[in-house]
C-alpha positions as CSV (number, residue, x, y, z in Angstrom):
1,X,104.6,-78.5,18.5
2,X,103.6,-81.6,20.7
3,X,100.0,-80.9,20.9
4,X,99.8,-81.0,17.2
5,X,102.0,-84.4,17.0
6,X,99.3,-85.9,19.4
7,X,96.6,-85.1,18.1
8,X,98.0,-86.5,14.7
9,X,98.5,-89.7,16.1
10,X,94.9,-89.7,17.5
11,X,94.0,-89.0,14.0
12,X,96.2,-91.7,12.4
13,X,95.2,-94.7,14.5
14,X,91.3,-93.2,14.2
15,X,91.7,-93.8,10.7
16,X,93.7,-96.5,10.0
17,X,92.6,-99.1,13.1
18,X,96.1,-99.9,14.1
19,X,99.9,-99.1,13.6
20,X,103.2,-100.1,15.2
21,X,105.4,-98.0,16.4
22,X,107.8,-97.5,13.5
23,X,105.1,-96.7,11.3
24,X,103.5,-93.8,13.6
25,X,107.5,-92.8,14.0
26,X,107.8,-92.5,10.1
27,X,104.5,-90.9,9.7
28,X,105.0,-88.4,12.8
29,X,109.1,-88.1,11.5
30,X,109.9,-88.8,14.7
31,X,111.5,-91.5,17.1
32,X,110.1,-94.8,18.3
33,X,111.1,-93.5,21.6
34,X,108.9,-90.3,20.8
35,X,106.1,-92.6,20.2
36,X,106.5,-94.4,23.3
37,X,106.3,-91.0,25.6
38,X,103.6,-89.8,23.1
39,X,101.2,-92.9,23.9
40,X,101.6,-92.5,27.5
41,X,100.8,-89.1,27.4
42,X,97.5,-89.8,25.7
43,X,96.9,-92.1,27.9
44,X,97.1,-90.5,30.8
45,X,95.0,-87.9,29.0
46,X,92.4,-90.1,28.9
47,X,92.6,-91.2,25.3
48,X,91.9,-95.2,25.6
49,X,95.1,-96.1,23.2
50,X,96.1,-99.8,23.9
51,X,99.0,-101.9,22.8
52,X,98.3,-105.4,20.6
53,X,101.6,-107.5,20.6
54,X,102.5,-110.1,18.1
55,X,103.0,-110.2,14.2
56,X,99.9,-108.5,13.7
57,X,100.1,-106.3,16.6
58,X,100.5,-102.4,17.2
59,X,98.8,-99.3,18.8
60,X,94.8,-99.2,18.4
61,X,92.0,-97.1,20.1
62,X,89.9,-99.1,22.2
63,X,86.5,-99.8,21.1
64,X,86.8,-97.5,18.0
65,X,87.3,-94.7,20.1
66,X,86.6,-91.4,17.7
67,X,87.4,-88.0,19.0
68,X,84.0,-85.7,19.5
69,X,84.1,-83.0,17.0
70,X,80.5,-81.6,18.8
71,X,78.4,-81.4,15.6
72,X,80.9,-80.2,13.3
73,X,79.0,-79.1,9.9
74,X,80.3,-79.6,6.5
75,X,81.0,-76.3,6.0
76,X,82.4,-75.4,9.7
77,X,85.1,-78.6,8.5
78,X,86.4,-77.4,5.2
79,X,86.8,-73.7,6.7
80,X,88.6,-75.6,9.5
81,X,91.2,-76.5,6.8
82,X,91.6,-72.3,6.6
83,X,92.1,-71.4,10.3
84,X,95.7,-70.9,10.5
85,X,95.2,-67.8,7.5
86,X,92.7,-65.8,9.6
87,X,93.0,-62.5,7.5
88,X,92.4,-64.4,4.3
89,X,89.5,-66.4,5.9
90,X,87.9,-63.3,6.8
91,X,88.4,-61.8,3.5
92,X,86.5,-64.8,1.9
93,X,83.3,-63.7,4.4
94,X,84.3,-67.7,6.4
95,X,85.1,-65.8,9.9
96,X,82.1,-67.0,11.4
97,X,82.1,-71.4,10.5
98,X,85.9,-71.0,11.6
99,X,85.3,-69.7,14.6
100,X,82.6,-72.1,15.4
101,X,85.2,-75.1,14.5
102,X,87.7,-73.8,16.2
103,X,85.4,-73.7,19.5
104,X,83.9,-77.3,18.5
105,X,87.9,-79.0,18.1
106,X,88.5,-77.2,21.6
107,X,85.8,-78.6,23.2
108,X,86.9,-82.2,21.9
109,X,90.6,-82.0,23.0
110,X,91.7,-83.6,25.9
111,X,92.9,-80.8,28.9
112,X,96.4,-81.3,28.1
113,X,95.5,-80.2,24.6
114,X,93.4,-77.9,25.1
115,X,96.1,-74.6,25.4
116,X,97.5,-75.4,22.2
117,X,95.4,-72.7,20.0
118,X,96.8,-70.1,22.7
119,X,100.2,-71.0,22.3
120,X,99.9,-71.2,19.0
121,X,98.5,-67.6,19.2
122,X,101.2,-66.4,21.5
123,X,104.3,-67.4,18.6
124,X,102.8,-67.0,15.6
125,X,101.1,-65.0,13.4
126,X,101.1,-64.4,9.4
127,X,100.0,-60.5,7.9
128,X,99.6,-61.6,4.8
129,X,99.4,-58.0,2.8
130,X,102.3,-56.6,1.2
131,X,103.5,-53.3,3.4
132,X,102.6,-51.2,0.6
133,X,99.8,-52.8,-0.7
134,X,96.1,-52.1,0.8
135,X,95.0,-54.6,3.6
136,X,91.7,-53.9,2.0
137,X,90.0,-57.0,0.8
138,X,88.7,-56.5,-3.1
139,X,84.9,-56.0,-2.6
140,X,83.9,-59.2,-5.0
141,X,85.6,-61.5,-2.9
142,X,83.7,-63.0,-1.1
143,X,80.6,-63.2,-3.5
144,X,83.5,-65.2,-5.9
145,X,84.5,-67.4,-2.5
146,X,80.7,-68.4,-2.7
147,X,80.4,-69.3,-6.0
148,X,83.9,-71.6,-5.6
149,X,82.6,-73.3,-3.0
150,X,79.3,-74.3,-4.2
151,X,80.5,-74.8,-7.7
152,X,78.3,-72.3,-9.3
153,X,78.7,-70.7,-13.0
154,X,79.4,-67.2,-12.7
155,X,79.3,-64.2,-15.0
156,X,82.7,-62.5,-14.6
157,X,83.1,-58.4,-15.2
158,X,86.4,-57.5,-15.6
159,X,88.8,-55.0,-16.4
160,X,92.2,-54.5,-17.9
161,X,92.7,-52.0,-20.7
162,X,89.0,-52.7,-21.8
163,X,85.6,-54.1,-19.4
164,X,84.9,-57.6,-20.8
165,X,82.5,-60.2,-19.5
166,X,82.7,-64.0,-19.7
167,X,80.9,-67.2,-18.2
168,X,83.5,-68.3,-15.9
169,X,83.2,-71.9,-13.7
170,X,85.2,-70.9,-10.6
171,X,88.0,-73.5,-9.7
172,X,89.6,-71.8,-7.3
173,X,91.0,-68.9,-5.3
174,X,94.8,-68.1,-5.1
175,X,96.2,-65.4,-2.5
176,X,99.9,-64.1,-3.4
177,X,102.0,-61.4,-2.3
178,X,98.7,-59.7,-0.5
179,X,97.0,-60.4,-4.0
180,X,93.9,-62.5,-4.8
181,X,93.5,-64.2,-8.0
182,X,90.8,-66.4,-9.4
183,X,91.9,-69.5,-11.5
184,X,88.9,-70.5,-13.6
185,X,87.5,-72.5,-16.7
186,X,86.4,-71.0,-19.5
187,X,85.5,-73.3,-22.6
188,X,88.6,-75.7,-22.5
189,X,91.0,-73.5,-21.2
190,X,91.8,-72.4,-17.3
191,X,92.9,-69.0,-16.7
192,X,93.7,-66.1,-14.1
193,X,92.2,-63.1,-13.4
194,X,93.2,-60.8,-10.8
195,X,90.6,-60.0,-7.9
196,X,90.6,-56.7,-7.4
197,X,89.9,-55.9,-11.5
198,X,87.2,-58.0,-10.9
199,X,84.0,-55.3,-11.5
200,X,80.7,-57.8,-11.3
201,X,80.0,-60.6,-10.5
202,X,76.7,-62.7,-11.2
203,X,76.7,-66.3,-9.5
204,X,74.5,-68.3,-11.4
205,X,71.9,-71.0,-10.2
206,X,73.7,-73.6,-12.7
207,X,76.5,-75.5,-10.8
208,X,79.4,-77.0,-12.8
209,X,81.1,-81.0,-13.0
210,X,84.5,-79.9,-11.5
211,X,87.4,-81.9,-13.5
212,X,88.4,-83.4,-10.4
213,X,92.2,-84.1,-11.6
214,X,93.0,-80.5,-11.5
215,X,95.3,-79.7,-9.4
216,X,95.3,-75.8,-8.1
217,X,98.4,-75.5,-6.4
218,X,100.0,-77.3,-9.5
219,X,98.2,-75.5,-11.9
220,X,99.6,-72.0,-10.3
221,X,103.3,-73.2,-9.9
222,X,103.7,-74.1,-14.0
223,X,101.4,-71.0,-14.5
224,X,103.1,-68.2,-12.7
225,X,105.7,-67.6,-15.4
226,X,103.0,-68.0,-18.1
227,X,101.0,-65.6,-16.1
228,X,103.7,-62.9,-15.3
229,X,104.1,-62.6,-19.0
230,X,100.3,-61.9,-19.6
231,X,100.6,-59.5,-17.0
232,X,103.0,-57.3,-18.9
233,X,103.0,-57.6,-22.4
234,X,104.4,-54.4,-22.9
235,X,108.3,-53.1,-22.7
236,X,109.3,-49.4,-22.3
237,X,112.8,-48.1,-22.5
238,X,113.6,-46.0,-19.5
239,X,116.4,-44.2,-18.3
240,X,116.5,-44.0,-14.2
241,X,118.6,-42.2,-12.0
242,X,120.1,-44.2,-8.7
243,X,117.1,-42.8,-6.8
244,X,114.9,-44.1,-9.4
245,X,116.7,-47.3,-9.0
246,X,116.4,-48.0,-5.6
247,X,112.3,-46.6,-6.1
248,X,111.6,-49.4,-8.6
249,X,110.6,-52.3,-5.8
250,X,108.5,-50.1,-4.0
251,X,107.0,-48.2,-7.5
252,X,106.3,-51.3,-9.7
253,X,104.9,-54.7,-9.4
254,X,107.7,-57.0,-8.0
255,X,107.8,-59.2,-11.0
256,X,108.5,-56.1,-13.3
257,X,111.1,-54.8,-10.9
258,X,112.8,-57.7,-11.2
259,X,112.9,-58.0,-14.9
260,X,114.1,-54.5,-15.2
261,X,116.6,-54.6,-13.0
262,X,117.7,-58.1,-14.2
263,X,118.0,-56.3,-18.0
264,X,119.5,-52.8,-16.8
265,X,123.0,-51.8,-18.6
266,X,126.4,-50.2,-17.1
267,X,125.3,-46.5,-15.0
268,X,126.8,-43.5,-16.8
269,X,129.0,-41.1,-15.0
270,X,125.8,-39.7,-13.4
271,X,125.1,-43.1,-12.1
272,X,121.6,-43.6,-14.3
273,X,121.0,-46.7,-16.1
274,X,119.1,-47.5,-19.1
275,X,116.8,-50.7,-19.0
276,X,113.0,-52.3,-20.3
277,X,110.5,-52.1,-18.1
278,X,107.9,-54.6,-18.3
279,X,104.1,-53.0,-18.3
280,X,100.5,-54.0,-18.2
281,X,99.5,-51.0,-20.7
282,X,100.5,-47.6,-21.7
283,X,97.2,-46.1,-20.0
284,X,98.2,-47.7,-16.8
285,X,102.4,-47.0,-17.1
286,X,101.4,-43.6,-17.2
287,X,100.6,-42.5,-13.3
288,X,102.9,-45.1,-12.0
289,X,105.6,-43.6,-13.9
290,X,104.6,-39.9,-12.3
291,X,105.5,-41.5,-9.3
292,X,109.2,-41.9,-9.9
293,X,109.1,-37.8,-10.3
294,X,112.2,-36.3,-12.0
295,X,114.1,-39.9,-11.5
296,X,113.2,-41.6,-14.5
297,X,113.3,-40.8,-18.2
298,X,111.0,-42.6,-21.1
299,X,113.0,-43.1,-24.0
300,X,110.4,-45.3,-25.6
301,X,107.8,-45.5,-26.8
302,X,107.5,-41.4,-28.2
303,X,103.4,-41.3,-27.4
304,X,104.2,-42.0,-23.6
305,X,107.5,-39.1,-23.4
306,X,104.9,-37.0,-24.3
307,X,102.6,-37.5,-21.8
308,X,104.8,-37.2,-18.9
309,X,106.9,-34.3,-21.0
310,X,103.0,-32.4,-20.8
311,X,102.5,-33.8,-17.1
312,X,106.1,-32.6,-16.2
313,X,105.5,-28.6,-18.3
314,X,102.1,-28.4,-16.3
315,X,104.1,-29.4,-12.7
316,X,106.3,-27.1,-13.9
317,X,104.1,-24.2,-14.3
318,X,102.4,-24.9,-10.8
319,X,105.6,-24.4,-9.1
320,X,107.3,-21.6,-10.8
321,X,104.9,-19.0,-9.4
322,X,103.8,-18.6,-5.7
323,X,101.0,-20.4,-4.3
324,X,97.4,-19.9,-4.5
325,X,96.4,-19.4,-1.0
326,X,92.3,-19.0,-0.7
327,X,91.5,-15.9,0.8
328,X,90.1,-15.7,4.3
């Protein structure tokens, strides 16, 4: 991680004017002595760093020495801010100002510098979708990427149990667990919507005052709870088998499967346990809970047995004869 430490103290004395030693150490959280080597080695990079002794002394570039970014456009440097998430960055249709950033911040590095995107490369790398989720990105993104960047109004389609429009101004975009959600403002209120539920999008030619006190990454922490709730304002009562246990983190969402299991009671002799499972709606418990198969039971509510009591008497009928081959 040394080419990133020197390029941060390039960056630190290029916009401060001049620091000592222990405050580049405390910034860097590193040693003085690290400072010392790290100096020479810019210098003998060819990065003019000099030395001012005294009271008022410390490390300064010479002559307000600025590192060339090459041209570097406003929208090539707040992209640049995304490079180390290429998936996402692709996702939000930013591939191409990152990649000319990247090039540009290449060009400006000293050669002893100049590897450190291959190593980087070589030892890391993030795949940010869940491994059964879809690496797909949900069609709209981009279009709402647009609109947050530029601050537009936009006129939000979406859908849960119900399609439902609203005039949205787009703060921000939020990627967890492989899942995009919006955080926006509508009226006085902010609030989430998931991504891929997301049906239309209009961006609007009127642009927005952003309140520029909100914090995002705040705003999501004290929200997530808040937001998990919303998510799954329905409880079923289900019985499931130990197969049907060890199904629920791969079946449900992971907040629900957590809940559940944190509420299940002591397994019968068979080993099946009775427990709530938190649900977005009815309509949409229905073909998750199909997936279990015969390892779960609804005990609650009766319109939802039903369903998957008619579901399981038409599998059931399927199977009990021999298959329909089409004739050749």
């Amino acid at each position: 991680m040394r080419a990133a430490r020197l390029i941060s103290l390039v960056l630190l004395l290029q916009g401060r004017g001049a620091m000592t030693a222990a405050e580049l150490a405390e910034e860097l959280e590193v040693s003085e002595r690290t400072v010392y080597r790290d100096v020479l080695a810019l210098g003998a990079a060819g990065v003019p760093v000099y030395a001012d002794r005294g009271r008022a002394g410390g490390y300064r570039l010479v002559g307000g020495y600025r590192t060339r970014l090459t041209g570097l456009s406003r929208a090539e440097a707040e992209a640049l801010f995304l490079s180390g998430l290429p998936g996402p960055v692709d996702e939000m249709g930013l591939a191409e100002p990152v990649a000319a950033a990247r090039l540009k911040v290449l060009a400006a590095l000293p050669p002893p510098l100049r590897d450190a995107a291959r190593r980087t490369g070589q030892r890391f790398h993030l795949d940010v979708p869940g491994w059964f989720g879809t690496a797909d990105p949900p069609p709209l993104l981009s279009d709402l990427a647009e609109a947050v960047w530029q601050d537009r109004v936009i006129e939000l389609r979406y859908r849960r149990d119900r399609e439902v429009t609203r005039t949205v101004q787009p703060y921000g975009l939020v990627l967890k667990g492989g899942v995009w959600y919006l955080v926006g403002r509508v009226g006085d209120d902010h609030r989430t919507y998931r991504v891929d539920r997301v049906t239309g999008v209009e961006v609007t030619t009127a642009g927005f005052d952003r309140d520029e006190s909100f914090d995002l990454a705040g705003f999501w922490s004290a929200g997530v709870s808040d937001f998990v709730r919303a998510m799954f304002p329905d409880r079923i009562s289900v019985r499931l088998s130990p197969a049907g246990l060890r199904s629920l983190r791969y079946v449900v969402e992971p907040p629900a499967a957590q809940e559940a299991l944190a509420a299940a009671g002591e397994p019968d002799e068979q080993g099946w346990v009775v427990t709530r499972l938190p649900v977005e709606s009815l309509d949409i418990a229905y073909p998750m809970l199909l997936r279990f198969g015969p390892e779960v039971e609804v005990l609650d509510p009766p319109a939802l047995r039903t369903r998957l009591a008619e579901a399981a008497a038409r599998l059931s009928t399927l199977y009990r004869s021999p298959p329909q081959r089409p004739e050749r």
